[in-house]
N, C-alpha and C positions, 0 to 999 in steps of 0.2 A: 382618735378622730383623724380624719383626711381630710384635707385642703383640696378642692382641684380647682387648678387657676385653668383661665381661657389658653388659648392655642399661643392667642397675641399680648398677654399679661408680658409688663418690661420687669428689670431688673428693680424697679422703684416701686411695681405693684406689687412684687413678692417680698419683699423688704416691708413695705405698708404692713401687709397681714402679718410678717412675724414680728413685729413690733407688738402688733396688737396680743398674740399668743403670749410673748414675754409679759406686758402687761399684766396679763390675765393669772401670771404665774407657775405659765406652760416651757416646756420647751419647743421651740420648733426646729425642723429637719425638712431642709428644702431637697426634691429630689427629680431634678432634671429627667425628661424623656423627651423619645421621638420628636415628640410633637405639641407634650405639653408639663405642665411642671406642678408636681402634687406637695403640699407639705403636711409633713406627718405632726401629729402633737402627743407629747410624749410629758408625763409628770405627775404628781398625788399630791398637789399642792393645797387640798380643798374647793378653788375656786371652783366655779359653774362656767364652762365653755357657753361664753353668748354666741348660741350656731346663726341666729338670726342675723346679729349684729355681723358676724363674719360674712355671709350671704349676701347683703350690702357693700358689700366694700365692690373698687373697682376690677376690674377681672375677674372676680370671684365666679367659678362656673358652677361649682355645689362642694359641699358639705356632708360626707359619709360618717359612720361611724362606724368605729372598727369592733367586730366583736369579739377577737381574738384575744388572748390577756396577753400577749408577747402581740407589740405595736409593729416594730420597727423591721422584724424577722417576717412578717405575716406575708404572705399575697397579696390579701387586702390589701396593704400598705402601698407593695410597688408590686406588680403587673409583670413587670419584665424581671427575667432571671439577673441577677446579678454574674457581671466580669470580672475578673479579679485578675491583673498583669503584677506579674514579678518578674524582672529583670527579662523579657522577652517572652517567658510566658503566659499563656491568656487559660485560667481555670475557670468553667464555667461556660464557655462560648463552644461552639459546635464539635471539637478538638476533643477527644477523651486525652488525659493527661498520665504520664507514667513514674512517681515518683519510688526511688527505688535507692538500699541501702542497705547496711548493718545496723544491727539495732543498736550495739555501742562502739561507740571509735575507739579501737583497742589501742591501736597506733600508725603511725602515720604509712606504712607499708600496707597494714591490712587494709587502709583507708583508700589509698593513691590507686591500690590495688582493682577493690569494689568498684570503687565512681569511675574507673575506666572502662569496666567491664560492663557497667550495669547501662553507661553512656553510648557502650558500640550497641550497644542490644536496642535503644529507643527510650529508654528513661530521660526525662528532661528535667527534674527534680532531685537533688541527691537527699536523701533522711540517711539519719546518723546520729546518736543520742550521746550527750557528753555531759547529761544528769541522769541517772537512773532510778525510779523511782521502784524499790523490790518488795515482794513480799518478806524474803527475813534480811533484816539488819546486817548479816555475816554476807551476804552474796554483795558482786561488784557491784561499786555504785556508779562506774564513771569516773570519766577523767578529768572533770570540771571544766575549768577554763584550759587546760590545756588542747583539752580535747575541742573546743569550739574552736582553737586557734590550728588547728590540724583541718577543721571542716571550712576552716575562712581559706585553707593555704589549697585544700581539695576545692572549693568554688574558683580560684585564679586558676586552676591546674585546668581546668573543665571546661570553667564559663555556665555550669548550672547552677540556680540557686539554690540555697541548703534551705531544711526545715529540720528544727531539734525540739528537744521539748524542752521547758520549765516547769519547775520544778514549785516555786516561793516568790512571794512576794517581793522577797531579799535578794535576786538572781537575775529578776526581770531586766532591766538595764544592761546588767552586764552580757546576759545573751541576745538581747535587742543589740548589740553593740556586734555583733558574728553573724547572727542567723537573721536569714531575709522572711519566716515564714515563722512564728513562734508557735509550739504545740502546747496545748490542754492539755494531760494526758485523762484517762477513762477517771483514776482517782480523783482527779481535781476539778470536773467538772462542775461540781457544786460548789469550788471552792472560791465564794463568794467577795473576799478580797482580789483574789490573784485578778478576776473576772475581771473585773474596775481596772486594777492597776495593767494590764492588758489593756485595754480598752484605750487605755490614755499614749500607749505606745506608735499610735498609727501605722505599724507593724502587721499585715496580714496574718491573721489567727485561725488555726486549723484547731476545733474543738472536739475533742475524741466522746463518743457518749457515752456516758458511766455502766458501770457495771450493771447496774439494777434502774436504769432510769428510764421515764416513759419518756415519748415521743415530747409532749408536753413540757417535762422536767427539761428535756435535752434543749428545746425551742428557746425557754425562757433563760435557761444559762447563756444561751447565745444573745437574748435582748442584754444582757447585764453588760456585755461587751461595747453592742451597738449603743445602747443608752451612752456611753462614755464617748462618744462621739465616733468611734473607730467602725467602719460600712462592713471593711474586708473581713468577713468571716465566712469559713471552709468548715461544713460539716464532716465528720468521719465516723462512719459506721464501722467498728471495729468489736463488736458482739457483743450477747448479752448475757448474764449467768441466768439458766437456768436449771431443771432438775435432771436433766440428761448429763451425762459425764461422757459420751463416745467422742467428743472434743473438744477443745481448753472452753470456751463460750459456743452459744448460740449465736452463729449469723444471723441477723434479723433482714434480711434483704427486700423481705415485705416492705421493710420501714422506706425502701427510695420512694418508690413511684406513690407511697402515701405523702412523706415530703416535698414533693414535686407538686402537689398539691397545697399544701397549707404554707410553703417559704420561697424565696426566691432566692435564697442561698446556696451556690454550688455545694456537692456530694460528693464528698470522697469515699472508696470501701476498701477496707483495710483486711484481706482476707489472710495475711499470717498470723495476725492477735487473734481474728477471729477463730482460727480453726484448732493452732497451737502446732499442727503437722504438716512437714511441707506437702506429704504429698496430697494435699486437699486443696492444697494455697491455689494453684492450678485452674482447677475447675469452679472451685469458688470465683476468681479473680474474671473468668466469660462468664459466670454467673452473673457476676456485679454488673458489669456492662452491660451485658444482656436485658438486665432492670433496669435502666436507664444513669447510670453512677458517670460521676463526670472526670471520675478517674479511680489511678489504685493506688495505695502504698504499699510495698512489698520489702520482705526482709531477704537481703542475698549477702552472702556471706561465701571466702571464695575457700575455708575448709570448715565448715560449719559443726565436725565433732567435739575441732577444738575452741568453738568463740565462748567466750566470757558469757553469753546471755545470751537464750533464746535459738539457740543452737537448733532443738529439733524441729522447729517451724521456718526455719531459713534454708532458701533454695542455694544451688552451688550456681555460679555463672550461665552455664550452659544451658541450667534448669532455666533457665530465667528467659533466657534467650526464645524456647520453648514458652514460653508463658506470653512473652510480648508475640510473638509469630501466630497465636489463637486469639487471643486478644485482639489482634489487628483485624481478622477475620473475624466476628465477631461482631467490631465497630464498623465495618464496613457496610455488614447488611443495615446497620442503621444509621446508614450516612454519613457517621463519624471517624473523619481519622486519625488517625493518631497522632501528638502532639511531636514534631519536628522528624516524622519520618514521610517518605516521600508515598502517594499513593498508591494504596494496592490492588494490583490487578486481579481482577476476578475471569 
């Protein structure tokens, strides 16, 4: 259910009704706009939302109900796209964004290396994984903490913020403690703990969508986040398994401009998980854009025969360079430019 207070509602009449929702055995979630201020009600407490009794109260402008089973992620809910600012950048807002890296921080050379290159090129986001989460057991796993403390020494070297992923329940703090942007990966999307203990981090969370999960599944893994009070959440379309094998998943790129519809949640597309080969990463990556995606992540690596992980979907610098330079064009014809590079002339 939706709250919408008047234009002129004070801080004491929005206070008034979430008193009453608490009462009731609701949660309430106040959410400031333009002009006026909606609060969402969120909970399976058994009570009965008295919609009348709220209706009355003062300010009160009406009373929606949401029919969405994800509250807080939904449209309905809020109106306006969500912004999302980390350390100077803005994910979400007219900017398409370029976050760009290796998929594991092998060491501090390969690292130092990348985030300068991937930084001249227009990336404003450095990704770098320092958990790995693999299919066999025997492949690297990462460098743990040392490796987030290589990414925390690569963020002072740069001045871009990092995004890595977690991995556990058991980890969350400790890379909450390094990384400005904590990642879901595709396995843990449903992983209904981590979701919570995320959620409580006030941490900007980039959630990857699983392997097999619908639009829906993906939506409401993301309410488990926001229920835990935490707004900042980044969708990542990074493909889907399906019965085709000509590459690693199925981009589902349909899925943006459907989301665009049903959430207000910024859209990341992650076209080197997606594809598994660089040389797809490319055209995928204007693809993304193209559908309307509020940015990319990209895997660059600067000798990619020899990295520990993910080697054949990681572009070499130069490639990359190339990738931002169509990109740009790209976002231009749709108004958008690219996050901390100067405008392009047409």
């Amino acid at each position: 259910m939706l709250i919408v207070m008047d234009a002129h509602a004070t801080a004491a009449d929005i206070e008034a009704v979430c008193a009453v929702v608490r009462e009731l055995g609701y949660e309430a979630h106040p959410m400031p706009g333009p002009t006026r201020t909606a609060i969402g009600i969120t909970g399976n407490r058994g009570a009965i939302i008295e919609a009348a009794r709220i209706r009355l109260m003062p300010a009160v402008r009406d009373v929606i109900r949401v029919t969405a089973p994800y509250k807080l992620v939904s449209r309905e809910f809020r109106e306006m796209n969500t912004v999302i600012e980390i350390g100077g950048v803005t994910i979400g807002g007219p900017e398409v964004v370029v976050m760009a890296g290796p998929c594991s921080v092998e060491s501090r050379e390969q690292l130092f290396a990348t985030a300068d290159a991937v930084q001249q090129a227009g990336a404003t986001i450095l990704r770098g994984g320092a958990f790995k989460p693999r299919t066999s057991p025997y492949s690297f796993q990462g460098l743990g903490e040392e490796g987030l403390k290589i990414l925390a020494e690569a963020r002072e070297r740069t001045g871009m913020p990092v995004v890595t992923e977690v991995m556990d329940t058991e980890t969350v703090d400790l890379v909450a403690d390094y990384a400005d942007i904590l990642q879901i990966g595709a396995r843990n999307m449903q992983n209904f703990a981590l979701l919570k203990k995320v959620g409580r981090t006030r941490r900007p969370i980039m959630l990857k969508r699983g392997l097999s999960a619908t639009l829906k599944d993906w939506l409401m893994s993301a309410e488990y986040i926001m229920a835990e009070g935490n707004p900042a959440v980044i969708l990542c379309e990074r493909g889907i398994r399906t019965f085709d094998d000509h590459s690693r998943f199925t981009f589902d790129l349909n899925a943006v401009p459907v989301l665009r519809e049903l959430t207000h949640l910024p859209i990341i597309v992650d076209p080197s998980h997606a594809t598994g080969r660089w040389q797809s990463v490319t055209p995928m990556a204007r693809a993304g854009i193209a559908a309307g995606a509020d940015g990319l992540i990209v895997e660059v690596h600067p000798n990619p025969a020899f990295a520990v992980s993910d080697g054949e979907q990681s572009l070499l610098p130069e490639r990359f360079v190339e990738l931002v330079q169509q990109v740009e064009r790209i976002a231009a014809a749709l108004d958008r430019p690219i996050a901390g590079r100067a405008s392009l002339a047409l």
